[in-house]
N, C-alpha and C positions, 0 to 999 in steps of 0.2 A: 521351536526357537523362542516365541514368546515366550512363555511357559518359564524358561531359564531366565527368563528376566521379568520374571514375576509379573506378568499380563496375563489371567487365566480368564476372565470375562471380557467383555464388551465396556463394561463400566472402569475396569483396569484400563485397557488400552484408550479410551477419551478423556481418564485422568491423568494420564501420562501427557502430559503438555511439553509444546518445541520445548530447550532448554535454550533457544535464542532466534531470532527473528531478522534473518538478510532484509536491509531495507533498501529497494531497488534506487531508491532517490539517492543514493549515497554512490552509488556504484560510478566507477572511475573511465572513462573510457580511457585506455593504457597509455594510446599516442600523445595524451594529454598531461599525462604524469611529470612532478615537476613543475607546473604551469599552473594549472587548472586552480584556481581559489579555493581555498576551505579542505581541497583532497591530497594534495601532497605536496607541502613547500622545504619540508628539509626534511635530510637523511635520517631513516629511522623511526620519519612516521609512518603509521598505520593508514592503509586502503582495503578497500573493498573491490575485485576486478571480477568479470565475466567473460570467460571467453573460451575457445576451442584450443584442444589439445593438437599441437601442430606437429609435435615430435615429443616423443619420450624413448630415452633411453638410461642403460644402469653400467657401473663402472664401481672399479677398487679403488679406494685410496691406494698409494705408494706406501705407505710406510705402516698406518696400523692395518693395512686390509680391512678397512671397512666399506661398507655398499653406499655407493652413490647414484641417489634417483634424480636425473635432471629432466625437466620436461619445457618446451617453449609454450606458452600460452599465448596469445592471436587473436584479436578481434579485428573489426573494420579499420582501425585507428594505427593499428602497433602491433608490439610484441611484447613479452617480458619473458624471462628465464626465472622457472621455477626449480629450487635442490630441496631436496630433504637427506638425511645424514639415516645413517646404519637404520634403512626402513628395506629391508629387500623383498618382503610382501606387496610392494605398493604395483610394480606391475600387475600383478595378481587381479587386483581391483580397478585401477584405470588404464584405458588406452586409448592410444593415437584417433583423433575424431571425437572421443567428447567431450560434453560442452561441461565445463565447470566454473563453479564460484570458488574463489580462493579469498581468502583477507588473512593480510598479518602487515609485518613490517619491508616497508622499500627501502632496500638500499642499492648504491651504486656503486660497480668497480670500470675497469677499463673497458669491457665490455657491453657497458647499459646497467640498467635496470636488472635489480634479482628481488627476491623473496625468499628466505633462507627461513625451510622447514615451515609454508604457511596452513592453514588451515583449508580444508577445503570439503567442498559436497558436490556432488555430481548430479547436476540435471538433467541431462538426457545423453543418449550413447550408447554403444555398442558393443562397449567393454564388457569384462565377466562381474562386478560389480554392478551396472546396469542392467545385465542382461537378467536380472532376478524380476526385472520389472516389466508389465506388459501392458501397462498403459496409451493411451493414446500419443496424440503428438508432443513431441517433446519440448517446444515451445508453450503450452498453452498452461502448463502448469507456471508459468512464473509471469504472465500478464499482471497480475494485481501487483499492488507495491509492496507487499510484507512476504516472503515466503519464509515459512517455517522453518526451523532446523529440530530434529527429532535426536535422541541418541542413540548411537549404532547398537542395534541388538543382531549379532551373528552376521549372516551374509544377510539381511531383508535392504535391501537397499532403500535409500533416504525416500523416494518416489513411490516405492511400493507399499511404505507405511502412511505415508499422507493418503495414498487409496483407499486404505484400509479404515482410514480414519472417516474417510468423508465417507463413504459407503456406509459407516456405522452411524454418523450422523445424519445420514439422510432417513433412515428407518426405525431408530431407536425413538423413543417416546420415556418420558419418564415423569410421576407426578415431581408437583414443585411446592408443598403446600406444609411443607414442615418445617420451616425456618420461621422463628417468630414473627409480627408484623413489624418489631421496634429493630431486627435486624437487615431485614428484608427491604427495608423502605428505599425507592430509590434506586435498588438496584435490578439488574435484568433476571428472568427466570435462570434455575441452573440450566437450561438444553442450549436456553441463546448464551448464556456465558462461555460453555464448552466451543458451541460453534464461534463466537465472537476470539477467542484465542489460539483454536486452530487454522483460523482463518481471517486475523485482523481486518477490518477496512480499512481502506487508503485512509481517512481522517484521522488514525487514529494517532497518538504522541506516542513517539516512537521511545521517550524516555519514560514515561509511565509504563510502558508493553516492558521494557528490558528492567525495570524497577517492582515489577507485580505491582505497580500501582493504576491501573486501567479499574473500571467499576465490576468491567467481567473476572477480574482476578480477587476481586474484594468478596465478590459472592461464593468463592471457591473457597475461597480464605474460610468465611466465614461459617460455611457448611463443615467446613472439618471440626475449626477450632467450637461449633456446638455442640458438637456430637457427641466429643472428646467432654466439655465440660457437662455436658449433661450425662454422658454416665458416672462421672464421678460424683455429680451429685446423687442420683441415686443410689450409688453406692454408701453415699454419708446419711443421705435420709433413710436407709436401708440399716445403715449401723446403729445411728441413734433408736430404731425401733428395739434394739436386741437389751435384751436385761444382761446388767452387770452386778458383780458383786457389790455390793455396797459396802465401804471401809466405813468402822464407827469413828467420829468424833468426841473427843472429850477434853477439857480443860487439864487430865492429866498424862496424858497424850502430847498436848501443846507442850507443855512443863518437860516431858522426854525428849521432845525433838529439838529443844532448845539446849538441852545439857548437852547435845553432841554436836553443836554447832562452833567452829572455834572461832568465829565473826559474828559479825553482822552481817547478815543478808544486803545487798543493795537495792535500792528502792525497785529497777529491773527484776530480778532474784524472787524478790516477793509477790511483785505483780501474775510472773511466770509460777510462781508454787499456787499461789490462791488459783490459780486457771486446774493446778491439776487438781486442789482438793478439790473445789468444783466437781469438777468431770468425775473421782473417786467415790465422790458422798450421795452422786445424780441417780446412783442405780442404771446407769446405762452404761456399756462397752468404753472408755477411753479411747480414741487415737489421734495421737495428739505428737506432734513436730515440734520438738523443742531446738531450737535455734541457734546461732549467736558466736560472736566472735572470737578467737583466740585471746584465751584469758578470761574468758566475761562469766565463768565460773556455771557452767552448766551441768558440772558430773556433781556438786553439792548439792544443786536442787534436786538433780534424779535420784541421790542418796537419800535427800528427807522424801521423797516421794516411798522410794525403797523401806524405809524406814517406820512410815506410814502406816503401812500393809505389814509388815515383820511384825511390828511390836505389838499390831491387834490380832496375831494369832495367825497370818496367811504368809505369802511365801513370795518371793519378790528375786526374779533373777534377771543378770544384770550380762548382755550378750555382745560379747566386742571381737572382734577380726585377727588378732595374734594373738601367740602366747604372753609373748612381750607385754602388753598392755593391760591381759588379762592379769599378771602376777602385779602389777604394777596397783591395778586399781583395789585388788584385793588388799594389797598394804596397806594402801589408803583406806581403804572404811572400813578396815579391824583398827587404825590408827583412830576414825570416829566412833567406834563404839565401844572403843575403849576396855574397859570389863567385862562388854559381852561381846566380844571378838569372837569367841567361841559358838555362838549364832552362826558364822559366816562359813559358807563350804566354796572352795577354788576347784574346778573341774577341765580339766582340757585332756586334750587327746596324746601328750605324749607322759602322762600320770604313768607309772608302773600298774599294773593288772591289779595287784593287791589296794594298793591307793586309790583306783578307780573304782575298784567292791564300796570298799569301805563308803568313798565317797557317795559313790548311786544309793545307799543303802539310808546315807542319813536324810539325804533329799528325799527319799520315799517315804522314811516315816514321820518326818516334818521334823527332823533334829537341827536342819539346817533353816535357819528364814531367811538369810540371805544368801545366794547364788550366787558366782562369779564365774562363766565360764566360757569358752571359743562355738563352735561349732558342733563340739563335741553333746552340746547341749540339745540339738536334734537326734540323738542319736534313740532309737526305739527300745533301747534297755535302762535308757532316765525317764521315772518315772517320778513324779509330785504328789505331794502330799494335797497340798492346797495353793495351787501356784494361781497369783492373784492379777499379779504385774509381771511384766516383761518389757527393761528399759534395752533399749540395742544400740549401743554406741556406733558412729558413723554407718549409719543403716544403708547409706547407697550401699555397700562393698556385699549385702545380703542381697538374695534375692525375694519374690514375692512367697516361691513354693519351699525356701528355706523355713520363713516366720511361718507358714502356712501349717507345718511339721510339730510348732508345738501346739496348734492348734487341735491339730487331728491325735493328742494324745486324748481326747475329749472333753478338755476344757477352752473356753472364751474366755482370757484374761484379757486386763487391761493393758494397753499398749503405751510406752512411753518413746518415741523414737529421736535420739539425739545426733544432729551433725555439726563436726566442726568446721567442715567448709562452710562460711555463709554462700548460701543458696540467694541467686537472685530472687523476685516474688515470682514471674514468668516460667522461671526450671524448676520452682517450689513448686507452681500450680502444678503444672506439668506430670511432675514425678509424685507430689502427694495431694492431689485434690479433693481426698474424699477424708483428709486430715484436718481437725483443725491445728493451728499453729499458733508457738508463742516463743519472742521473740526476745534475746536478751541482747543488745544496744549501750550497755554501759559497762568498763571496767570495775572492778574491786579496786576500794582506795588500795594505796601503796603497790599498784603496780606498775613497775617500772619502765619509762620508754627507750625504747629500743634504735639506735642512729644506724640507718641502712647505707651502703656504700655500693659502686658497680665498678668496677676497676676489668682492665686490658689483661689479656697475661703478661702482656710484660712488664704490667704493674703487679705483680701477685707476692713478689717478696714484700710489700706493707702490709700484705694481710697476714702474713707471718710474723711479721715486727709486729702485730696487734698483737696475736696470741700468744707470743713469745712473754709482751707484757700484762698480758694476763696470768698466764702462770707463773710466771714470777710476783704475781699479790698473793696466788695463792687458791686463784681459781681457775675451770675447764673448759675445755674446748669443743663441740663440734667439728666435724670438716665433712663433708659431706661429698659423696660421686655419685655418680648419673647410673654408671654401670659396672658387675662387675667383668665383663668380658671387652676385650682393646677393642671392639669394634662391632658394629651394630649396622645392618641392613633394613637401610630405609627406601624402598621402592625397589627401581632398582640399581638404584646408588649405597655404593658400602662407606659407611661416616665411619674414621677414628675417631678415639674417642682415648683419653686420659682415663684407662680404669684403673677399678680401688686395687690393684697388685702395683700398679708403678707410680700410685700416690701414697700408698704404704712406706713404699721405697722411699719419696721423696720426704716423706715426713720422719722417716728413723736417720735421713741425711742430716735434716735440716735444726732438728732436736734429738739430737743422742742423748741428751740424759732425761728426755719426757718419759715415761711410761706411755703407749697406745694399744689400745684396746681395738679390735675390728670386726665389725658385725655386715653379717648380710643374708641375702634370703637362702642362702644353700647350707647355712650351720647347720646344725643340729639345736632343736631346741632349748636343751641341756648347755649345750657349747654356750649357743647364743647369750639363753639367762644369766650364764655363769660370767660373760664377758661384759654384761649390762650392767650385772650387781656390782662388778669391780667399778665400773663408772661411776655407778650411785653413791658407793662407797668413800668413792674419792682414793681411790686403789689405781687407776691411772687419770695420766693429763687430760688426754687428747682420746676421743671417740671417732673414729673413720668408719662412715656408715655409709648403708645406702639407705633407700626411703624408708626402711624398716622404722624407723625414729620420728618420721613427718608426723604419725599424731599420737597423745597421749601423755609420750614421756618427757617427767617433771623432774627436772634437777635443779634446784634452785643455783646452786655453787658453778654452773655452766653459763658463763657471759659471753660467749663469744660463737659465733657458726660461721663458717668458710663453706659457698657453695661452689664446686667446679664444676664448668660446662653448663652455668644458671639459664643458659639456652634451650636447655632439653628439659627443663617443667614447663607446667602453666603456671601461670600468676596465682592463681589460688592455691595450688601444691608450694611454692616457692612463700608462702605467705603462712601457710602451716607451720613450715620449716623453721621460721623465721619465730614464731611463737612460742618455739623448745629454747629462749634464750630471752633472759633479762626477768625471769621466775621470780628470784630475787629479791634482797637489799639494794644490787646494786643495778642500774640499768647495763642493755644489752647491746652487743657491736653485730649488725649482721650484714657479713661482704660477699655478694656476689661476682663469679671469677668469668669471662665472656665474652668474647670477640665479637657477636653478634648478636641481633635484636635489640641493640640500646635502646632502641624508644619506648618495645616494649616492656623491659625490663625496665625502665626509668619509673613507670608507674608506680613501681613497689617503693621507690625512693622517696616520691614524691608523697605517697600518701600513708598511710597505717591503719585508714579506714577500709576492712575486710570487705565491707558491702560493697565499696565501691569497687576495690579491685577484682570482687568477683563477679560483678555487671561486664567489667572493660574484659576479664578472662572468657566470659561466654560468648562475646561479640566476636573475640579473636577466633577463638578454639572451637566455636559452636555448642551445643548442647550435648551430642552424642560425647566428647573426648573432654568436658569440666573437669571431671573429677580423675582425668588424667589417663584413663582405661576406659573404653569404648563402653560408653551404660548403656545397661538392658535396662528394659520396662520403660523406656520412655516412646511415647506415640510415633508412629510411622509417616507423617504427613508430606502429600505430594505437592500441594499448594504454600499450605501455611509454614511459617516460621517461628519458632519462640520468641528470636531475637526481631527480630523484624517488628514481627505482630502481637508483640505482648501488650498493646493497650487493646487491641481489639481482643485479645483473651480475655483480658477481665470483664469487658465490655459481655463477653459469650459468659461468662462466670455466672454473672447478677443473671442474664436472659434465662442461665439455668435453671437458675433456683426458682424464680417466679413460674416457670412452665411445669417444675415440679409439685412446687406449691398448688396451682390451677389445674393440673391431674395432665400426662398425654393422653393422646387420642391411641386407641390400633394402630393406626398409621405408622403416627412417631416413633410407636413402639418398634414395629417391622423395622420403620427405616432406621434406626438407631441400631439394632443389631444387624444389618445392611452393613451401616457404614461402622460398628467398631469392627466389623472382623476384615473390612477391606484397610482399616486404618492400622489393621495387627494391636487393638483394645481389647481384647475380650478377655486377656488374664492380667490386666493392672490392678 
């Protein structure tokens, strides 16, 4: 039963800390409820109660047949009636005679005191939930003031894991001597941190224990978030030792890359290309995180970077997540190289068999120097001529053993990895630490700002009168759904949902003489391109999509995006979105459609700074669900927090690099592969 909730050691089950802590000084005596200061003055607040099960019994609802568990709760003082709704398991687990803590909400009807559906843990008793447990008396475990709350794993009942625990702590021994001294200072060894949180003392603030803010939770913190930072530094100091191709430099080199420039670079732009000649000209491995905001013009730097390596004779491929975007960006740098277009080879996986010969054929004998391709670019029958570089657009959507693939065709090229979500510095460190990074902060002049709106539905006919006047200038629309299927299964509540068949409908109502175009993930590639280039084109008004469109594509002639159901992205998906409008001469309308979450949607209104709204998106959304779909490769941690504890990361960052610099000991080394494979590190 461990085992299925991933506790396979000793050092598992003592990292597994309460996920909350009953604090007996809080506890209600019941007869006093109502009354009593500070514990319950009006309906609706929250208590904390103790007491014996006096009666439980279970019953139907009349009408939907669902299961009603009531039970009276009883101390020296009172009583209270406890229900929980459609739980018909719960006999199962407690019965009549024991003693449990319950905390939620009081409220009252004609009959007293209730608690409707409260939380609860079972301290001692005789029921088949208790009965797991063969501890001593069952009083003696809650004498101190903090008793722990553990989370349910199978039948182990709450009692018999706390046994389990102190038993481990009473015998376990473990060294303590590998935390630097500048993070260490101060704070307790790890064995008294564990014991100090599985078993607070009465002194301790009871809001620091429920905040990880206690000094025993700082040392836990702190042991994760170095273990994590210091293998990615070896990992970086481990890269920098590796020989790289070295691209030549020349004055007429500089003279080429400037003829396929159709701007000027922005002071940003340049600062970010000299970092990658740098790294290109060092004779070391590249890997390097290029950054930066919607708009801030990051696919031109990785172009001259690309551009770089092509023209001096190597091979430069450029790895992006659709087909969509793949054909897109190939337009775009045959459009930059102008009369040597024919350099450039486009490869994706739904090519005709003949077009894909041809293609693998010019990549292998270097007819191609620059590459444009999906996935398809892993595949063990692409083989390079001289492939030097390797830029990957929005690299979270890859995985490590994806890029890993052209690795093992037996070249170490250089890595260029571009995303358009900005990345907080804490989910950057996180997910690329053994990268360096460089960061683009400034728009290209002349581009145009974008006036964001959040309207009701039943405000949604003026997002229509926008677009309505928009095409009537002469330019296109976005409009954007959430999904394409009416309804979506969220836990285990089924959400409606406006999808793109009855927003279709609504929009050939509401504009019968637009043209619309509609793309989604179940086209056909073919279908799909074919319905995109009519967009591009300017062949229809109005584009109804789903997120296929969030990153990438550039239509200058499209001023306008209508998002429905702006509920169901994050902040930083809805900020992408937002970026496929106001391309332009002219600036861009972007309205969000949404009944709910105004405050958090208000942010997008508020700001158009990407950093920031992807700081407030990861504090909302957490780290694992940023980028919208649950990310792999990010660390496993049972203490620390990204969001939380990203000052003390960096703080572990610097500790890193100096402890690398200074050499580790054996020790460190053991205990680092110890703690990345308990941390799930050891393939980042």
């Amino acid at each position: 039963m461990l085992e299925g909730a991933g506790i396979f050691t000793v050092a598992d089950l003592l990292w597994a800390l309460p996920y909350r802590y009953i604090d007996r000084g809080n506890i209600a005596p019941i007869g006093e409820l109502g009354s009593r200061q500070g514990v319950f003055q009006a309906e609706g607040e929250t208590a904390s109660l103790l007491g014996t099960i006096l009666d439980l019994r279970q019953s139907v609802s009349r009408y939907k047949r669902m299961p009603i568990t009531e039970a009276l709760l009883g101390d020296e003082t009172g009583s209270i009636r406890l229900i929980w709704f459609n739980q018909p398991h719960l006999p199962k687990m407690i019965s009549q005679g024991d003693t449990l803590f319950v905390w939620g909400q009081v409220l009252q009807d004609r009959r007293g005191f209730v608690m409707q559906a409260p939380s609860w843990e079972i301290i001692s008793g005789q029921g088949p939930e208790a009965a797991n447990d063969n501890t001593a008396s069952p009083k003696d475990s809650f004498t101190s003031r903090y008793y722990p709350l553990y989370r349910r794993i199978a039948s182990i009942a709450g009692r018999a894991r706390k046994k389990m625990v102190a038993d481990a702590l009473a015998i376990v021994e473990a060294e303590d001597n590998f935390l630097p001294l500048e993070l260490a200072k101060g704070l307790p060894g790890l064995m008294d941190a564990l014991r100090l949180l599985h078993s607070p003392p009465d002194h301790c603030d009871p809001t620091e224990l429920e905040s990880h803010g206690t000094p025993a939770h700082q040392r836990l913190i702190l042991e994760e978030l170095f273990a994590f930072a210091l293998g990615a530094e070896l990992r970086r100091s481990s890269r920098l030792e590796r020989r790289g191709d070295k691209v030549p430099k020349s004055p007429e080199l500089s003279a080429k890359l400037k003829s396929f420039l159709p701007f000027h670079l922005t002071p940003a732009q340049r600062v970010a290309f000299r970092e990658i000649v740098d790294d290109l000209t060092s004779g070391r491995v590249m890997h390097r995180l290029l950054q930066g905001d919607v708009g801030s013009g990051k696919t031109l730097v990785a172009f001259l970077a690309m551009a770089m390596v092509a023209e001096t004779g190597g091979q430069a491929a450029l790895l992006v997540p659709t087909e969509v975007l793949a054909r897109q960006h190939s337009e775009s740098i045959g459009g930059l190289l102008g009369e040597s277009a024919g350099q450039m080879q486009l490869l994706m996986g739904q090519m005709k068999a003949a077009e894909k010969r041809a293609a693998a054929e010019r990549i292998a004998n270097g007819g191609a120097s620059y590459v444009v391709g999906t996935h398809s670019l892993f595949q063990e029958a692409i083989t390079f001529s001289k492939l030097q570089l390797v830029v990957v657009d929005e690299q979270h959507r890859f995985g490590v053993r994806q890029r890993e693939a052209i690795k093992a065709k037996g070249m170490d090229p250089h890595w260029l990895l571009m995303s358009a979500t900005p990345i907080p510095r804490s989910l950057a460190l996180a997910l690329f630490g053994d990268m360096d990074q460089s960061v683009l902060d400034m728009l290209p002049p002349g581009r145009q700002p974008v006036q964001t709106h959040l309207f009701e539905p039943h405000d949604a006919e003026r997002a229509w009168e926008s677009i309505e006047r928009e095409i009537a200038k002469g330019r296109q629309a976005f409009v954007v759904s959430p999904a394409i299927d009416a309804s979506t299964n969220e836990g285990e509540q089924k959400i409606s949902l406006r999808d793109i068949t009855q927003m279709e409908a609504l929009l050939r109502a509401r504009f019968p003489s637009a043209r619309i175009s509609v793309v989604h993930g179940r086209l056909k590639s073919d279908e799909m391109a074919a319905r995109m280039s009519d967009f591009i084109k300017g062949a229809s008004h109005i584009l109804l999509a789903t997120t296929v469109i969030e990153v990438g594509v550039d239509i200058p002639n499209a001023a306008i995006m209508v998002v429905d159901h702006a509920e169901r992205f994050g902040l930083s998906q809805l900020h992408q979105l937002r970026g496929r409008v106001g391309r332009g001469k002219v600036g861009g309308t972007f309205i969000m459609i949404s009944k709910g979450e105004t405050e958090r949607l208000n942010a997008l209104v508020q700001t158009s700074d990407g950093f920031r709204i992807a700081q407030k998106d990861l504090e909302l959304r957490g780290p694992g669900d940023f980028f919208g779909t649950r990310q792999s490769g990010l660390p496993q941690f049972q203490v620390a927090d990204l969001v939380r504890d990203r000052q003390l990361l960096f703080k572990c960052r610097d500790a890193a690099a100096a402890a690398v610099k200074r050499g580790l000991t054996p020790g460190q080394q053991d205990w680092l592969k110890f703690e990345q494979a308990r941390l799930k590190l050891a393939e980042l």
